[in-house]
mmCIF file of the N, C-alpha and C atoms, coordinates in Angstrom:
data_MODEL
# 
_entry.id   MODEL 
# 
loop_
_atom_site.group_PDB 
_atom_site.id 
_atom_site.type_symbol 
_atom_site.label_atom_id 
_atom_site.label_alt_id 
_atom_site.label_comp_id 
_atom_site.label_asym_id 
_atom_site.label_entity_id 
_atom_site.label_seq_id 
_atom_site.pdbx_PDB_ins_code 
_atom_site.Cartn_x 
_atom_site.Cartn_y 
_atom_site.Cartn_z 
_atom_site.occupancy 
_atom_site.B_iso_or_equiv 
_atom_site.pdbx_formal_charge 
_atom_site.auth_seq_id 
_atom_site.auth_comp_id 
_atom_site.auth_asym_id 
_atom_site.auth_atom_id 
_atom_site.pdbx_PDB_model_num 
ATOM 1   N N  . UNK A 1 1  ? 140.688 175.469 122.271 1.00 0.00 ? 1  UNK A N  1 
ATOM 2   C CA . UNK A 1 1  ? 139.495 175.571 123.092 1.00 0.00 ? 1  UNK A CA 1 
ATOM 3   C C  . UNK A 1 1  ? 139.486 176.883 123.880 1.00 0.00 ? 1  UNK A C  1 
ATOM 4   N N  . UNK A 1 2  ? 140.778 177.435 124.169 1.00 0.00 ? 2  UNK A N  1 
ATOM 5   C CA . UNK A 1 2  ? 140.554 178.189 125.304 1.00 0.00 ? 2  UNK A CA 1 
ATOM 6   C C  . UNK A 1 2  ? 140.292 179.945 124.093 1.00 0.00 ? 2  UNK A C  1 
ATOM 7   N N  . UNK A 1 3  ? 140.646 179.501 122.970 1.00 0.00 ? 3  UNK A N  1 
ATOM 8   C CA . UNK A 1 3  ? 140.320 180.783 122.106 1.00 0.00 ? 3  UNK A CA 1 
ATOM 9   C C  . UNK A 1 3  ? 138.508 180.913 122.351 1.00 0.00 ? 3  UNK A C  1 
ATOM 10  N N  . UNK A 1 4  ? 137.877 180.016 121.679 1.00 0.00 ? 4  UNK A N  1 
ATOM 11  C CA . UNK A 1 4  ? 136.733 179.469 121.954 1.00 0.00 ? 4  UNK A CA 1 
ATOM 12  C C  . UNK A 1 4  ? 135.660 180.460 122.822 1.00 0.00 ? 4  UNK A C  1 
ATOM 13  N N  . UNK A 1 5  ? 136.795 180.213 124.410 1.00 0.00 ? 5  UNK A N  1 
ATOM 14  C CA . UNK A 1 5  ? 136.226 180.663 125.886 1.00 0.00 ? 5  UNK A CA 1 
ATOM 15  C C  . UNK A 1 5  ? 136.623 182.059 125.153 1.00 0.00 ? 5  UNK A C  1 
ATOM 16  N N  . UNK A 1 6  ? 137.579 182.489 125.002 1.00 0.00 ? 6  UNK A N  1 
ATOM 17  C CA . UNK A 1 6  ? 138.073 183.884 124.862 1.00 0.00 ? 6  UNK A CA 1 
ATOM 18  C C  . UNK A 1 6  ? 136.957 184.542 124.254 1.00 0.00 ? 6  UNK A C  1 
ATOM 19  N N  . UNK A 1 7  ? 136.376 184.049 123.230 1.00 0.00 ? 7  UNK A N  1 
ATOM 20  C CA . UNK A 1 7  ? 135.582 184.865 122.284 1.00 0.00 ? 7  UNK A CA 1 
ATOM 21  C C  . UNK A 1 7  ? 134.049 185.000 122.791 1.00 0.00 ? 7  UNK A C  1 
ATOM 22  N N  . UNK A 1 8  ? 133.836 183.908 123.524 1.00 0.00 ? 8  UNK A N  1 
ATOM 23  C CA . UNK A 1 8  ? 132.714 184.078 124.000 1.00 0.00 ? 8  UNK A CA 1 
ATOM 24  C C  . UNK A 1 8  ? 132.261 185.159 125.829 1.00 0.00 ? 8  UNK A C  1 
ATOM 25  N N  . UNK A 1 9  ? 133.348 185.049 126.220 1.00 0.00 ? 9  UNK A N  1 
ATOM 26  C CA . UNK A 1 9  ? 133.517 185.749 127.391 1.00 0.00 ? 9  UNK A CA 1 
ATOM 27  C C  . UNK A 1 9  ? 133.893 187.210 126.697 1.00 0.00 ? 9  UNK A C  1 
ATOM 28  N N  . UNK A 1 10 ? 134.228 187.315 125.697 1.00 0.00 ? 10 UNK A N  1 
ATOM 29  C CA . UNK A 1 10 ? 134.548 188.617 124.934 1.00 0.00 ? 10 UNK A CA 1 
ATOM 30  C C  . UNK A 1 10 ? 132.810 189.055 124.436 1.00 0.00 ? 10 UNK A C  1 
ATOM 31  N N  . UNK A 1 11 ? 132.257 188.291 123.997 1.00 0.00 ? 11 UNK A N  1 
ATOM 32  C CA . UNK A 1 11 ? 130.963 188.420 123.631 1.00 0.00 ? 11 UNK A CA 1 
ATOM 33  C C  . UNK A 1 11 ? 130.403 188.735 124.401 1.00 0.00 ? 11 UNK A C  1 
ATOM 34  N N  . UNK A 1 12 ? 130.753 188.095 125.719 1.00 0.00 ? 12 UNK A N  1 
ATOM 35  C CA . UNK A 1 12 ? 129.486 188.950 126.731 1.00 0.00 ? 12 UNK A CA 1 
ATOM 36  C C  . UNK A 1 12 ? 129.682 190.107 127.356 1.00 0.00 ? 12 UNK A C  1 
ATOM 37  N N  . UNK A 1 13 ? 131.113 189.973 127.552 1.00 0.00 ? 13 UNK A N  1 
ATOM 38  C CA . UNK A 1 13 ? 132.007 191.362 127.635 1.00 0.00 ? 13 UNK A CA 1 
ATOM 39  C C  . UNK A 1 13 ? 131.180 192.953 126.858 1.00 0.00 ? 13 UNK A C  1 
ATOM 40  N N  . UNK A 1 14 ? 131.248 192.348 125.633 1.00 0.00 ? 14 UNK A N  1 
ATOM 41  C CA . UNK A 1 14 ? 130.390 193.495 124.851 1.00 0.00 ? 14 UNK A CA 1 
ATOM 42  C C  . UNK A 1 14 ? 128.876 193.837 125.009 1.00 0.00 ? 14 UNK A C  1 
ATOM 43  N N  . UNK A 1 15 ? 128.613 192.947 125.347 1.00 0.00 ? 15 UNK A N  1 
ATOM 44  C CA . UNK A 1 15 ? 126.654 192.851 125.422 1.00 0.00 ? 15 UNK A CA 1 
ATOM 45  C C  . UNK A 1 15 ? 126.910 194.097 127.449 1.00 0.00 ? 15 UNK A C  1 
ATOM 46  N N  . UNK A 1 16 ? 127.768 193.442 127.628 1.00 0.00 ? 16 UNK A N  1 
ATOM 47  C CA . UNK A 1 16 ? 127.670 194.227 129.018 1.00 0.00 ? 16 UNK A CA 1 
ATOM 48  C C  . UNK A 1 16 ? 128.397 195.506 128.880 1.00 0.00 ? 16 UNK A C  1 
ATOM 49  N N  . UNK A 1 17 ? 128.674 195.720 127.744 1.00 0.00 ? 17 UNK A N  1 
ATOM 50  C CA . UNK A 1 17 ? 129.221 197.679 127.787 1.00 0.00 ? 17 UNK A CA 1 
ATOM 51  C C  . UNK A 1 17 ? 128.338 198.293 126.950 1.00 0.00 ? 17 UNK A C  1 
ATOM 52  N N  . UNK A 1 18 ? 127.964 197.242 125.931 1.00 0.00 ? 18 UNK A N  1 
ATOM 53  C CA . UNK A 1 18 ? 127.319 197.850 124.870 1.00 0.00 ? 18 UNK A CA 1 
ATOM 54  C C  . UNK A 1 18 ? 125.590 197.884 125.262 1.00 0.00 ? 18 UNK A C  1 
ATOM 55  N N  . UNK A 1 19 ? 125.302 196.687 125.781 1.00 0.00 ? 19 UNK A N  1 
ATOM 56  C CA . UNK A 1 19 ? 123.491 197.223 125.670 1.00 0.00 ? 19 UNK A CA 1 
ATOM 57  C C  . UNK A 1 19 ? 123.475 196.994 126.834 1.00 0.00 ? 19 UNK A C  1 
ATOM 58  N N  . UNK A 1 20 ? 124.018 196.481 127.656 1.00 0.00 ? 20 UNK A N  1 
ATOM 59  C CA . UNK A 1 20 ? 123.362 196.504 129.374 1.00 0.00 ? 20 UNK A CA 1 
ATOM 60  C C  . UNK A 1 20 ? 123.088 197.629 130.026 1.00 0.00 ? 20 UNK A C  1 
ATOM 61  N N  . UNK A 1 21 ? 123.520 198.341 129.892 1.00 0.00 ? 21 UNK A N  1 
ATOM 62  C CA . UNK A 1 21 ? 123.680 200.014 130.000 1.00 0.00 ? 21 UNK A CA 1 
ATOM 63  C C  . UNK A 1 21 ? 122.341 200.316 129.951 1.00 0.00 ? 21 UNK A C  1 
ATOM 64  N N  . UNK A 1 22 ? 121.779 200.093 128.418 1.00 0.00 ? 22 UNK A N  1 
ATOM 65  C CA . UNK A 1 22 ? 120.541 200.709 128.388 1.00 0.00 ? 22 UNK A CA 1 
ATOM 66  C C  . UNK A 1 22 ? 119.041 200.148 128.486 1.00 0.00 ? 22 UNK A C  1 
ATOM 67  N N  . UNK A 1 23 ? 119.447 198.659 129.297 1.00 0.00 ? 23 UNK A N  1 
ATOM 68  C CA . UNK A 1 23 ? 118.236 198.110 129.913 1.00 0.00 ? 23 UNK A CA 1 
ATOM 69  C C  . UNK A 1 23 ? 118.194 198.356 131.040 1.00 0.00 ? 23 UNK A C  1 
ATOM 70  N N  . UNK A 1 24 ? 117.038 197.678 131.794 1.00 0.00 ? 24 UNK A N  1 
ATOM 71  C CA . UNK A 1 24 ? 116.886 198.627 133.272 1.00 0.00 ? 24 UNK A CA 1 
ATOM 72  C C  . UNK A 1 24 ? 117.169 197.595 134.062 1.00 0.00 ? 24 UNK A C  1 
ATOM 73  N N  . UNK A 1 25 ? 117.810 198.014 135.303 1.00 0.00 ? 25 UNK A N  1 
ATOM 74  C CA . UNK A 1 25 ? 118.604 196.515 136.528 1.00 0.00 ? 25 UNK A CA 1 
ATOM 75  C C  . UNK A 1 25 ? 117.384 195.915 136.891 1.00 0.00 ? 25 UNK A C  1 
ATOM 76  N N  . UNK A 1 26 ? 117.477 194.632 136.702 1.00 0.00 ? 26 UNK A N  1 
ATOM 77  C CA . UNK A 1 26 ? 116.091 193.595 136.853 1.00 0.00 ? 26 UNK A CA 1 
ATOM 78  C C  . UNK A 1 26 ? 116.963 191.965 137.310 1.00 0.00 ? 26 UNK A C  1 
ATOM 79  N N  . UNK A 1 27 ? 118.097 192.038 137.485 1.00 0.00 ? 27 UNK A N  1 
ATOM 80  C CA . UNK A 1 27 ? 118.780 190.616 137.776 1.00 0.00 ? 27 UNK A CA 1 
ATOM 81  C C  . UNK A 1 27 ? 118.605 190.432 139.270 1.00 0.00 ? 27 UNK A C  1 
ATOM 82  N N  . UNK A 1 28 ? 118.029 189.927 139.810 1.00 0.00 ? 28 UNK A N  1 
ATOM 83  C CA . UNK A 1 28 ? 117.331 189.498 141.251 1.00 0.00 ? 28 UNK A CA 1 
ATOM 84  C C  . UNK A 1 28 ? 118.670 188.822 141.728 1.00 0.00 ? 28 UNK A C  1 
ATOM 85  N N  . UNK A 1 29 ? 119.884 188.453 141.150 1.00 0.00 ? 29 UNK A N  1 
ATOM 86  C CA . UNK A 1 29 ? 121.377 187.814 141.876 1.00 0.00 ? 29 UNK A CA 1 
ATOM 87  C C  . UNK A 1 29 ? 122.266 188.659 141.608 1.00 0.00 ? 29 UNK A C  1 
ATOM 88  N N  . UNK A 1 30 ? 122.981 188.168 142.813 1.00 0.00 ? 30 UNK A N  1 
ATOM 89  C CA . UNK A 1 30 ? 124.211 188.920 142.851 1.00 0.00 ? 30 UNK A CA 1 
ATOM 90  C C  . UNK A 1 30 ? 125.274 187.724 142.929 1.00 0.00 ? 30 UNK A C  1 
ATOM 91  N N  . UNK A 1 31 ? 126.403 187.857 141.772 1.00 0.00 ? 31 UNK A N  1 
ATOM 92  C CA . UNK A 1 31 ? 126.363 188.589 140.627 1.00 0.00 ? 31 UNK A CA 1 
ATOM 93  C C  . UNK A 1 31 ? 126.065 188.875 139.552 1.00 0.00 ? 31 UNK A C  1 
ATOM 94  N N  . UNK A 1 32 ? 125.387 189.555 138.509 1.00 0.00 ? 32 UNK A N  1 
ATOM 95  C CA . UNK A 1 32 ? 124.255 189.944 137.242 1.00 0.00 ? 32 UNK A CA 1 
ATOM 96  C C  . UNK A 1 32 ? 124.916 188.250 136.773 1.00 0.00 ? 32 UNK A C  1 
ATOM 97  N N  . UNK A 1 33 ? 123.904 188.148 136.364 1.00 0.00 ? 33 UNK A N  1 
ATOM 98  C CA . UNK A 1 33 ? 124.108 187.006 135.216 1.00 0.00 ? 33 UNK A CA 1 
ATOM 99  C C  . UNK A 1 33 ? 124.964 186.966 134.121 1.00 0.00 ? 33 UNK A C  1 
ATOM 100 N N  . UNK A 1 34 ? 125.242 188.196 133.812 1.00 0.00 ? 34 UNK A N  1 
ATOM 101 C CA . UNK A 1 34 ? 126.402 187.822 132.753 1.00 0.00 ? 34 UNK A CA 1 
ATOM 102 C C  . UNK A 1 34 ? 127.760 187.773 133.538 1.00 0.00 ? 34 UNK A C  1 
ATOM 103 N N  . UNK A 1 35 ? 127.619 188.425 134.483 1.00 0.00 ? 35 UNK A N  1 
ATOM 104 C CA . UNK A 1 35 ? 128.797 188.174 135.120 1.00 0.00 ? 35 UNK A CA 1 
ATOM 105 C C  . UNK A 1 35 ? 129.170 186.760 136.016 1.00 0.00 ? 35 UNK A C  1 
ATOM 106 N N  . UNK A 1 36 ? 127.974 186.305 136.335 1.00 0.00 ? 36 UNK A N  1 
ATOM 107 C CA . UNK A 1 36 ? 127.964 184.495 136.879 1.00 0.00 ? 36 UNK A CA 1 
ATOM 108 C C  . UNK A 1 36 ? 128.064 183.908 135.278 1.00 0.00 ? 36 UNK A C  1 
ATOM 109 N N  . UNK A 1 37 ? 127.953 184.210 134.081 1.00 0.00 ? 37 UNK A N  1 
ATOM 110 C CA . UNK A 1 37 ? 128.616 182.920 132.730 1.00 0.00 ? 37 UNK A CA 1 
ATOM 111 C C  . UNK A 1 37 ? 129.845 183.317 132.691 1.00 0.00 ? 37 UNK A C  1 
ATOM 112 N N  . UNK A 1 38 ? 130.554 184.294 133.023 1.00 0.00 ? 38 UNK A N  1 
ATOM 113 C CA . UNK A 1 38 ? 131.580 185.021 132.806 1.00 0.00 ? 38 UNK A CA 1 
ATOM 114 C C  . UNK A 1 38 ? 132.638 183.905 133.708 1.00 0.00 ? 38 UNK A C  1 
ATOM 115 N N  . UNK A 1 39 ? 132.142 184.208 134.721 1.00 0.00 ? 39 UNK A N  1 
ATOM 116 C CA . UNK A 1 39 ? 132.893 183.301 136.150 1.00 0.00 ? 39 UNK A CA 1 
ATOM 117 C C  . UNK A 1 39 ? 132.642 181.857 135.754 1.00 0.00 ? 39 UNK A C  1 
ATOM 118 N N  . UNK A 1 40 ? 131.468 181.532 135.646 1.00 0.00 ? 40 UNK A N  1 
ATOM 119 C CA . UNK A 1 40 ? 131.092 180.045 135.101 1.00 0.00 ? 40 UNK A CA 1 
ATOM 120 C C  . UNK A 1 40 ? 132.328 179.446 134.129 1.00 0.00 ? 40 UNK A C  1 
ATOM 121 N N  . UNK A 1 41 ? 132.283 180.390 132.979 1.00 0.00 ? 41 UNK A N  1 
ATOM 122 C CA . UNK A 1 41 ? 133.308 180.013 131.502 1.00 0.00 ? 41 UNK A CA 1 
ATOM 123 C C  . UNK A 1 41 ? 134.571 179.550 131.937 1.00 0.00 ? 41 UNK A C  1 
ATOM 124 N N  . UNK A 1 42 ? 134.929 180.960 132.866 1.00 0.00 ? 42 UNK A N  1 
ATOM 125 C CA . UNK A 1 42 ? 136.696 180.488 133.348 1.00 0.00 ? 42 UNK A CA 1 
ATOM 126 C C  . UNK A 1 42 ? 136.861 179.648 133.795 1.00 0.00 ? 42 UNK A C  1 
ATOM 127 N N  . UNK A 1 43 ? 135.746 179.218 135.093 1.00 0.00 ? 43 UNK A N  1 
ATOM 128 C CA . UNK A 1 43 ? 136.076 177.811 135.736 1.00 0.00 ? 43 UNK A CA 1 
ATOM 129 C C  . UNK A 1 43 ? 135.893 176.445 135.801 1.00 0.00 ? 43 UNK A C  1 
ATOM 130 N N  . UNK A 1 44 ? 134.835 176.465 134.685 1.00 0.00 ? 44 UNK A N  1 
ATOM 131 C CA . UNK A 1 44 ? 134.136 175.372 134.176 1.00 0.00 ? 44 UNK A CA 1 
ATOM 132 C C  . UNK A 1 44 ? 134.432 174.703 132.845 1.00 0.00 ? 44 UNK A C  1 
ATOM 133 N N  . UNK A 1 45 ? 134.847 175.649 132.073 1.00 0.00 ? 45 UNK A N  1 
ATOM 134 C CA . UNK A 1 45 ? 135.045 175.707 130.983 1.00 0.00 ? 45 UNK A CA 1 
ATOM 135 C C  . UNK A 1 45 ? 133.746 176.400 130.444 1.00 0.00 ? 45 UNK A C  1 
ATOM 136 N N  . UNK A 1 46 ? 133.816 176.287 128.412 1.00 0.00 ? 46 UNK A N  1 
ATOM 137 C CA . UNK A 1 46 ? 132.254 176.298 127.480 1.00 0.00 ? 46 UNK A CA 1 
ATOM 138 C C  . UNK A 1 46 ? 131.127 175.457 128.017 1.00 0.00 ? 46 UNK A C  1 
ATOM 139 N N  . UNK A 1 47 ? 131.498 174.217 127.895 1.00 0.00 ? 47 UNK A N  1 
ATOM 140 C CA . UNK A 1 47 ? 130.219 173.496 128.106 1.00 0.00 ? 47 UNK A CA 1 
ATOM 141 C C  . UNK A 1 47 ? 130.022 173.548 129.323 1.00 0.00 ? 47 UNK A C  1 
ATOM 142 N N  . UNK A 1 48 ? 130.272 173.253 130.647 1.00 0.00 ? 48 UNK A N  1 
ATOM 143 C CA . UNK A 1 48 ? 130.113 172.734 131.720 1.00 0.00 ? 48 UNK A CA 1 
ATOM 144 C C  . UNK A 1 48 ? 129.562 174.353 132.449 1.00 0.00 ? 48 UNK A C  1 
ATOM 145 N N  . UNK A 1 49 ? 130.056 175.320 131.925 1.00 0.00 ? 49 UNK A N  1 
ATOM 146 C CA . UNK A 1 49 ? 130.188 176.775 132.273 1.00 0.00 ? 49 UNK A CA 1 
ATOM 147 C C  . UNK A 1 49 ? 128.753 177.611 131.985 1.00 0.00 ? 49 UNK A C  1 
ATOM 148 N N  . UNK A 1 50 ? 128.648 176.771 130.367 1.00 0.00 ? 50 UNK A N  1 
ATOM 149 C CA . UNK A 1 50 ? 127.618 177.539 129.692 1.00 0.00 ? 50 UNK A CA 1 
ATOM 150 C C  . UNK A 1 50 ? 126.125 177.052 130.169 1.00 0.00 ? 50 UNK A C  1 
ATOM 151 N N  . UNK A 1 51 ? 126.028 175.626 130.246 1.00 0.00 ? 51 UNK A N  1 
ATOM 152 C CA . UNK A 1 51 ? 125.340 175.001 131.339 1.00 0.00 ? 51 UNK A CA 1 
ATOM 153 C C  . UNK A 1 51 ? 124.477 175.891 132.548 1.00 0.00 ? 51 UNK A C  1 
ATOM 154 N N  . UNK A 1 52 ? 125.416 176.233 133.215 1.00 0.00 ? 52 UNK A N  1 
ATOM 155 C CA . UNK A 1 52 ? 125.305 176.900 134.510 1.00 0.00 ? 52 UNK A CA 1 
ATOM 156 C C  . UNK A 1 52 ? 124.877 178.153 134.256 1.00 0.00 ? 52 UNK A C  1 
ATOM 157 N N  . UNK A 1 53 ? 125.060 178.852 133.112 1.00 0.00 ? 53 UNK A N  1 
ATOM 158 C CA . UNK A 1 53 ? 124.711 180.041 132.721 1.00 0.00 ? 53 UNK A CA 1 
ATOM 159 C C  . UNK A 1 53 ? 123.467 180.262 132.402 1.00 0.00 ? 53 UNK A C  1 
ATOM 160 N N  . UNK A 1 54 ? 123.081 179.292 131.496 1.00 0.00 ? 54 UNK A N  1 
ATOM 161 C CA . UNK A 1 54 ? 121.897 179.191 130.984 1.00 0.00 ? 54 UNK A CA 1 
ATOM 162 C C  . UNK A 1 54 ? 120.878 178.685 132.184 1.00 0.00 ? 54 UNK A C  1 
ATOM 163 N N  . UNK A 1 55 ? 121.339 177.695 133.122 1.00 0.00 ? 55 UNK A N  1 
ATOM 164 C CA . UNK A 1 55 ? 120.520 177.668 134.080 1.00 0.00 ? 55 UNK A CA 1 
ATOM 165 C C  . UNK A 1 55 ? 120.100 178.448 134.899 1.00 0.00 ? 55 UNK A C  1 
ATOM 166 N N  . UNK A 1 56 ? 120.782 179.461 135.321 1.00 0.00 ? 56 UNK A N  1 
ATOM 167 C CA . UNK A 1 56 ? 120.766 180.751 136.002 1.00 0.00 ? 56 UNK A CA 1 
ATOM 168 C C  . UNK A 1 56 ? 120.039 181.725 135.538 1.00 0.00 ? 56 UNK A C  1 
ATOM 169 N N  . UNK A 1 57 ? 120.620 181.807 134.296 1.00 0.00 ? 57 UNK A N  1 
ATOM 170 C CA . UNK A 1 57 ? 119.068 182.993 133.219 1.00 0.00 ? 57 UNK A CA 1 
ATOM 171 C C  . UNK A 1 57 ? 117.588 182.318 133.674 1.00 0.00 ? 57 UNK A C  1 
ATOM 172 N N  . UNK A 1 58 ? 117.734 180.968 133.389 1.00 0.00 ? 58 UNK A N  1 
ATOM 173 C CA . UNK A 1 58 ? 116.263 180.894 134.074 1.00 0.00 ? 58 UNK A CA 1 
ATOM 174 C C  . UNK A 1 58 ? 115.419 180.596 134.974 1.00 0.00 ? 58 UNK A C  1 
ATOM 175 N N  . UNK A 1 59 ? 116.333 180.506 135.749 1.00 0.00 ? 59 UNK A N  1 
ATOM 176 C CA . UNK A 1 59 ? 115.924 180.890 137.374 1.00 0.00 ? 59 UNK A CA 1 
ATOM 177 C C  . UNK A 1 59 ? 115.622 182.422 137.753 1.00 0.00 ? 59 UNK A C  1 
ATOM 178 N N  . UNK A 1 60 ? 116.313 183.321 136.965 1.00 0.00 ? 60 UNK A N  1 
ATOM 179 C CA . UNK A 1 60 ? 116.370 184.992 137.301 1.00 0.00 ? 60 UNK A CA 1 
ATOM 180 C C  . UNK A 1 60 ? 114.748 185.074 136.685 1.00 0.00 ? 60 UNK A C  1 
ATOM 181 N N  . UNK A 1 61 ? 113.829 184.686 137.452 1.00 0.00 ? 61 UNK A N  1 
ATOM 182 C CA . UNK A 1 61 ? 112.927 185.799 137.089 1.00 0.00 ? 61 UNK A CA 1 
ATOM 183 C C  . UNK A 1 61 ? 111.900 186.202 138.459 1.00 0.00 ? 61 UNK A C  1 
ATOM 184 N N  . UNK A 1 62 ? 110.739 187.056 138.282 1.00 0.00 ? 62 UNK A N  1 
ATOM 185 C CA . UNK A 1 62 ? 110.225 187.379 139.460 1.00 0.00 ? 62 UNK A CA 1 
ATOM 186 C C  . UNK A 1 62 ? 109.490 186.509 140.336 1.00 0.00 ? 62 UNK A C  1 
ATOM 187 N N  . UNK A 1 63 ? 109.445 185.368 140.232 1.00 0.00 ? 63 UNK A N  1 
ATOM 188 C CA . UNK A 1 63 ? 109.207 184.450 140.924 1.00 0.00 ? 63 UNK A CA 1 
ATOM 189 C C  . UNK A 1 63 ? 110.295 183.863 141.896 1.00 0.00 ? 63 UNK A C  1 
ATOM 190 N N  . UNK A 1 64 ? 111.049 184.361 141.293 1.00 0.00 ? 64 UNK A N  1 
ATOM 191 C CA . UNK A 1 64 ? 112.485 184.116 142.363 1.00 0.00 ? 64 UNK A CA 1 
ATOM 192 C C  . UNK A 1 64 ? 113.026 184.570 143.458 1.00 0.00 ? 64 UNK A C  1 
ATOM 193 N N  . UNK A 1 65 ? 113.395 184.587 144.552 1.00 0.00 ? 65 UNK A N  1 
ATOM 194 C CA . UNK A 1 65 ? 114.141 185.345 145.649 1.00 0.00 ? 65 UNK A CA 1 
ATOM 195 C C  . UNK A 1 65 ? 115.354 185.790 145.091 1.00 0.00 ? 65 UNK A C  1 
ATOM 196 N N  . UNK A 1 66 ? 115.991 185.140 144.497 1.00 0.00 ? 66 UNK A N  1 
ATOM 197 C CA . UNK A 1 66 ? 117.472 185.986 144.413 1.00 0.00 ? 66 UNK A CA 1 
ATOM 198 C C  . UNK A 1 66 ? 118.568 185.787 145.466 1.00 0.00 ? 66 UNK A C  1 
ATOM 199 N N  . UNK A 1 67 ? 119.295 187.046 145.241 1.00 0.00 ? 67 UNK A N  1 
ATOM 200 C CA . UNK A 1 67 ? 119.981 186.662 146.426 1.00 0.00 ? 67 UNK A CA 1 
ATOM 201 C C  . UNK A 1 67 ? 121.229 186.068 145.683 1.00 0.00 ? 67 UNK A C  1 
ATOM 202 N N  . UNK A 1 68 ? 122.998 185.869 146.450 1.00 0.00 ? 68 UNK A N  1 
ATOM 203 C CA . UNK A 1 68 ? 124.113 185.700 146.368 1.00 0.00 ? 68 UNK A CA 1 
ATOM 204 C C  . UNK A 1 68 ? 124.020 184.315 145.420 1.00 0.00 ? 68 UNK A C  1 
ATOM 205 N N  . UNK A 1 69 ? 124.713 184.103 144.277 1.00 0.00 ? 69 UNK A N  1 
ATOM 206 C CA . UNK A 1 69 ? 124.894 182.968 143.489 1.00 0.00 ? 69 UNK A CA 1 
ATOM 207 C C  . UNK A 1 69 ? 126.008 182.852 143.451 1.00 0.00 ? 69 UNK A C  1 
ATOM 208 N N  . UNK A 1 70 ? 127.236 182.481 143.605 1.00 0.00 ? 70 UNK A N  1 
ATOM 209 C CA . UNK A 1 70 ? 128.265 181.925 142.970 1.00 0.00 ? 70 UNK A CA 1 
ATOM 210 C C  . UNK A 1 70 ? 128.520 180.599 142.357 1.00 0.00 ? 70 UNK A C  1 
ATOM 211 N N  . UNK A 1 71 ? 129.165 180.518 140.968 1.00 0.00 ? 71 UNK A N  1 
ATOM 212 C CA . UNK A 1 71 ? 129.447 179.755 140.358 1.00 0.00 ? 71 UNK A CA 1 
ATOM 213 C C  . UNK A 1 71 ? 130.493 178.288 140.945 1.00 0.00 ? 71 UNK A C  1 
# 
């Protein structure tokens, strides 16, 4: 299981060197959203983690205040 987490926290790992870069900062929380599934994964595990992740993506939009999230 914990390979699982590895690969997927590796996955986002990449999305955040590789294309985050070249979209424009629009995440209304602190911390970016990939970095709250990131934190989510380790402490929650996949499911319970990924959950929280996905809930968070859709809360981030401009209808939102924003503002400090921790997992």
């Amino acid at each position: 299981m914990r390979k699982i987490n590895s690969l997927v926290i590796l996955l986002i790992r990449g999305y955040q060197k590789f294309f985050s870069p070249f979209l424009p900062a629009s995440c209304r929380y602190y911390p970016t959203c990939s970095n709250y599934a990131v934190m989510a994964i380790e402490k929650y595990g996949l499911l319970k983690g990924g959950i929280k992740a996905i809930y968070r993506i859709l809360r981030c939009n401009p209808f939102s205040k924003g503002g400090i999230d921790y997992p």
